[in-house]
C-alpha positions in Angstrom: 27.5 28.7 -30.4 29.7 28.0 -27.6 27.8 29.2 -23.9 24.4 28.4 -25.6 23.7 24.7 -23.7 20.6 25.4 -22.4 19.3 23.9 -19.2 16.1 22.3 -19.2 14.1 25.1 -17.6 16.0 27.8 -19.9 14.7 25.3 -22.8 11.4 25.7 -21.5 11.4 29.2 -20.5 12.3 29.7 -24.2 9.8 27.5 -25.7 7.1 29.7 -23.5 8.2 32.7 -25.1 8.3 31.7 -28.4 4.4 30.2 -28.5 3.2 33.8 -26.7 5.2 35.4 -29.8 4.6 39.5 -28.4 2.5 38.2 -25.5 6.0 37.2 -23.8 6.1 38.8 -20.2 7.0 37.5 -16.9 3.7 36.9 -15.5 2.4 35.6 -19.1 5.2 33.3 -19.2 4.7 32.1 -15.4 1.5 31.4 -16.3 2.3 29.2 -19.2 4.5 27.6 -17.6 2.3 26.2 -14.7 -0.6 25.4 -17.4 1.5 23.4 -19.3 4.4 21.8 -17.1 2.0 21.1 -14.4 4.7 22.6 -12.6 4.3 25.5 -9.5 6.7 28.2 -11.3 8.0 30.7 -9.1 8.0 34.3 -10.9 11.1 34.9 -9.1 12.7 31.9 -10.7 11.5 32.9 -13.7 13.0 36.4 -13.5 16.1 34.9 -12.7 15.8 32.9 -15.9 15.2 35.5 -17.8 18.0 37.8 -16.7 20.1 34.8 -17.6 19.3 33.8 -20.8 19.2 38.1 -21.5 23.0 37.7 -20.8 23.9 34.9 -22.6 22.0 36.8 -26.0 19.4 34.3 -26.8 16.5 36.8 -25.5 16.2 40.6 -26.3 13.6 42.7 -23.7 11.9 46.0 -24.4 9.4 48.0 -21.8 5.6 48.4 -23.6 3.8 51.2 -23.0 3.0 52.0 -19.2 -0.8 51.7 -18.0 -3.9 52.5 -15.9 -4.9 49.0 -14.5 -0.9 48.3 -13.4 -0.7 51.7 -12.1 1.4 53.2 -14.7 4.0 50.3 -14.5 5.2 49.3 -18.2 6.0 45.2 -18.5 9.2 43.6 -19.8 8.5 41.8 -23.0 10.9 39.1 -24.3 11.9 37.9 -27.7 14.0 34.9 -29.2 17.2 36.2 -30.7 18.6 34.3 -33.4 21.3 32.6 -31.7 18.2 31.7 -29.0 16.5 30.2 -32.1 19.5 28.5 -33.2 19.9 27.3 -29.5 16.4 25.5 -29.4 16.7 24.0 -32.8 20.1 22.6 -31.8 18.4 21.1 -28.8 15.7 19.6 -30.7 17.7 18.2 -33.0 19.8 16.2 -29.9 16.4 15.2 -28.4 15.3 14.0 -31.9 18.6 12.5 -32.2 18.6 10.5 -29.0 15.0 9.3 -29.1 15.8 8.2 -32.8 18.3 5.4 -31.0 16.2 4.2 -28.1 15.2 0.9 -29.2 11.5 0.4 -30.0 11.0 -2.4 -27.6 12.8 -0.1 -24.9 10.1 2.3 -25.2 7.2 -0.3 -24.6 8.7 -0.7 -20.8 8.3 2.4 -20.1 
């Protein structure tokens, strides 16, 4: 899985489209985002993401169907490919990891 690190926003961006399941589209995921992050999430940004993590193979796009109330305009919806599956688990499973170590009295500091 060598190029599949993913940065914490492409971990996020991921996450987003995996809990809207066929719901996935920029503006969905934007919207997500800032709901759950608390975060101000640029679409822009999020386009960027998306072209990005597109290339690397961890999300496939395909246009739906154009209509009336966007003017004819079809959206881009995004899935999880396997290896962006694999990706997320394998970064879970480092999280899960780490936190596993911290020491139970570190945690009551904090």
């Amino acid at each position: 899985m060598k190029g599949t690190n993913l940065g914490e926003f492409e971990e996020l961006v991921l996450l987003t489209i995996a809990a809207l399941v066929n719901d996935a589209y920029s503006v969905a995921i934007t919207d997500e985002l800032e709901k759950h992050t608390g975060r101000s999430t640029k679409l822009g940004v999020v386009h960027s993401v998306l072209n990005r993590l597109e290339e690397k193979g961890l999300v496939k796009s395909k246009l739906g169907e154009a209509t009336s109330t966007r003017g004819g305009k079809r959206k881009r919806y995004y899935t999880i490919s396997n290896t962006g599956k694999a990706a997320l688990i394998k970064s879970k499973e480092v999280r899960d990891q780490l936190w596993s170590i911290i020491p139970e009295m570190s945690l009551k500091r904090i």
